[in-house]
C-alpha positions in Angstrom: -50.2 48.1 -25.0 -47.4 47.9 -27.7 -46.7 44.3 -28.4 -44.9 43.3 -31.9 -47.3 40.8 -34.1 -44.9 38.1 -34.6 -46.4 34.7 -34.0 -45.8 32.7 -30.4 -43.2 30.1 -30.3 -45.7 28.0 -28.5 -49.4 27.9 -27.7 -51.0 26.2 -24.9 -54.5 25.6 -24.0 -55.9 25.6 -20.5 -53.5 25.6 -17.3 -50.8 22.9 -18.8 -48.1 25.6 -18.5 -44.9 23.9 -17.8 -41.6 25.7 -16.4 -39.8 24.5 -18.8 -42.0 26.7 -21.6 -41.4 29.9 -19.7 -38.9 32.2 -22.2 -35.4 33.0 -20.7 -36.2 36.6 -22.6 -39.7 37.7 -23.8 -43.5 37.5 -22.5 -46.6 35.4 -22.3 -50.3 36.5 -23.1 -52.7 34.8 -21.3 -56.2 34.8 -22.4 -59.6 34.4 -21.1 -63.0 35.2 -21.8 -63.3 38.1 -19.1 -59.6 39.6 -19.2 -56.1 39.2 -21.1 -53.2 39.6 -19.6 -49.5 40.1 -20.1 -46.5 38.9 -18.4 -43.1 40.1 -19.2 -40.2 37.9 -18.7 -35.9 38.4 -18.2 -33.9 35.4 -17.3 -36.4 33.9 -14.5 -37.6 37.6 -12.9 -41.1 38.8 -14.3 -40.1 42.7 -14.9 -43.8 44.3 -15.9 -47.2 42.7 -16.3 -50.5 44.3 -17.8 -54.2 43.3 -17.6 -57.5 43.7 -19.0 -60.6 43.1 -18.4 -62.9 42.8 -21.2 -66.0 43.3 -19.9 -65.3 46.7 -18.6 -62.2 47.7 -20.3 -60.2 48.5 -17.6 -56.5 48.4 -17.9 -54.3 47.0 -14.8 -50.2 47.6 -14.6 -47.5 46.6 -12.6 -48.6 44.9 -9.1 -52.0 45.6 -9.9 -52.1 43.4 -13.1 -50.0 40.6 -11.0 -53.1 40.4 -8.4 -55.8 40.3 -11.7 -54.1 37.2 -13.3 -55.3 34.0 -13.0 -55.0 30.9 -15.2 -58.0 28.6 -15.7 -58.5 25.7 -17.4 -59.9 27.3 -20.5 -57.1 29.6 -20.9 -55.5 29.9 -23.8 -51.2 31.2 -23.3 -49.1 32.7 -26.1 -45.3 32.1 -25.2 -43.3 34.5 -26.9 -39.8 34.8 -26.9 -37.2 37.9 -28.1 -34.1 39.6 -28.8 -32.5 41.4 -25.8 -32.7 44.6 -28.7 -36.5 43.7 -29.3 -37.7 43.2 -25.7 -35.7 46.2 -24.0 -38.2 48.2 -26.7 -40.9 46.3 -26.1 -40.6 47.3 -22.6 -39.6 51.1 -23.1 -42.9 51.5 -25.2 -44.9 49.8 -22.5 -43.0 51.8 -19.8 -46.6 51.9 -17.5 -46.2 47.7 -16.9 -43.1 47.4 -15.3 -42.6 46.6 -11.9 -41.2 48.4 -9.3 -39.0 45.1 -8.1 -38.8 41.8 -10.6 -40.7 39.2 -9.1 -38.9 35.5 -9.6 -41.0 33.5 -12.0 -41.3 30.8 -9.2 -43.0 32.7 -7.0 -45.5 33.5 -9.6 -45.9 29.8 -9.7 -46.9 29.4 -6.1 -49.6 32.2 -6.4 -51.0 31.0 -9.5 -50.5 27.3 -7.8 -50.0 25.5 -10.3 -49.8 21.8 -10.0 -47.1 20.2 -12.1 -48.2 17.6 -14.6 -45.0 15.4 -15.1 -45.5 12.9 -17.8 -45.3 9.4 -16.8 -41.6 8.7 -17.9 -40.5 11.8 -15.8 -42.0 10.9 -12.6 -40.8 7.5 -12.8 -37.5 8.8 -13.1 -37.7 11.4 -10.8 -38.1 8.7 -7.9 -35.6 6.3 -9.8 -38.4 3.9 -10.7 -37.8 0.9 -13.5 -40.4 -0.4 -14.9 -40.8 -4.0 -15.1 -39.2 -5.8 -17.9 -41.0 -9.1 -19.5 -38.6 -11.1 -17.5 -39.6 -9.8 -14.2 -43.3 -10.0 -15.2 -42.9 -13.6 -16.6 -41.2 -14.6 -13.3 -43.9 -12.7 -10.9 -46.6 -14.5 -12.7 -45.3 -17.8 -12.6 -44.1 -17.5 -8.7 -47.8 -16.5 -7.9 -49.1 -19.4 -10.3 -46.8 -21.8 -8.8 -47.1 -20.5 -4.6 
């Protein structure tokens, strides 16, 4: 596996992954204590995907690597982003991990099945929830004081 050494744009620790993280152009190592795996990204298709295990060294590519994958709480995932120039040779030189069709990064996401953790302030606005202001609160308390 050919991978340049440049640091990842982003780091994330167990399976906090969000959508929003994933690279439009580049790839993301996942890492475990039995296996590491690769998973190379272009504009929302994963193209190529390689896997290890650690315990008995065997390497996994294409399809194979998709099926070995898994993302756990104690993961840790690089997110790595490139140059068209840089990834097109980063995926030349690892010619063995691409996949015979690109599967859409969403799909992915159902397998893996991951469960979205919106923050708060994103949910509420999601379903067009407003939060209280003092007003409201002041006047809820003193209707149930006063009922």
């Amino acid at each position: 596996m050919w991978l340049p050494s440049d640091d990842p744009i982003e780091k994330v620790y167990g399976n906090k992954l969000e959508k929003e993280n994933i690279p439009l152009l580049g790839y993301i190592r996942v890492l475990n204590d039995d296996y590491e795996s690769i998973i190379f990204i272009n504009k929302n298709l994963i193209v190529g995907a390689w896997n290890l295990n650690a315990g008995t060294l065997n390497e996994f590519y294409e399809n194979d690597a998709m099926e070995k994958i898994k993302i756990e709480s104690e993961s840790i995932i690089e997110i790595y982003e490139t140059s068209e120039k840089l990834f097109t040779t980063v995926l030349e030189l690892n010619e063995e991990c691409k996949l015979s069709l690109p599967l859409s990064v969403d799909m992915f996401w159902d397998k893996i099945g991951f469960k979205s953790i919106d923050s708060r302030e994103k949910l509420l606005s999601r379903y067009r929830i407003s939060e209280p202001s003092e007003n409201d609160l002041e006047s809820l308390i003193s209707g149930y004081k006063g009922g």
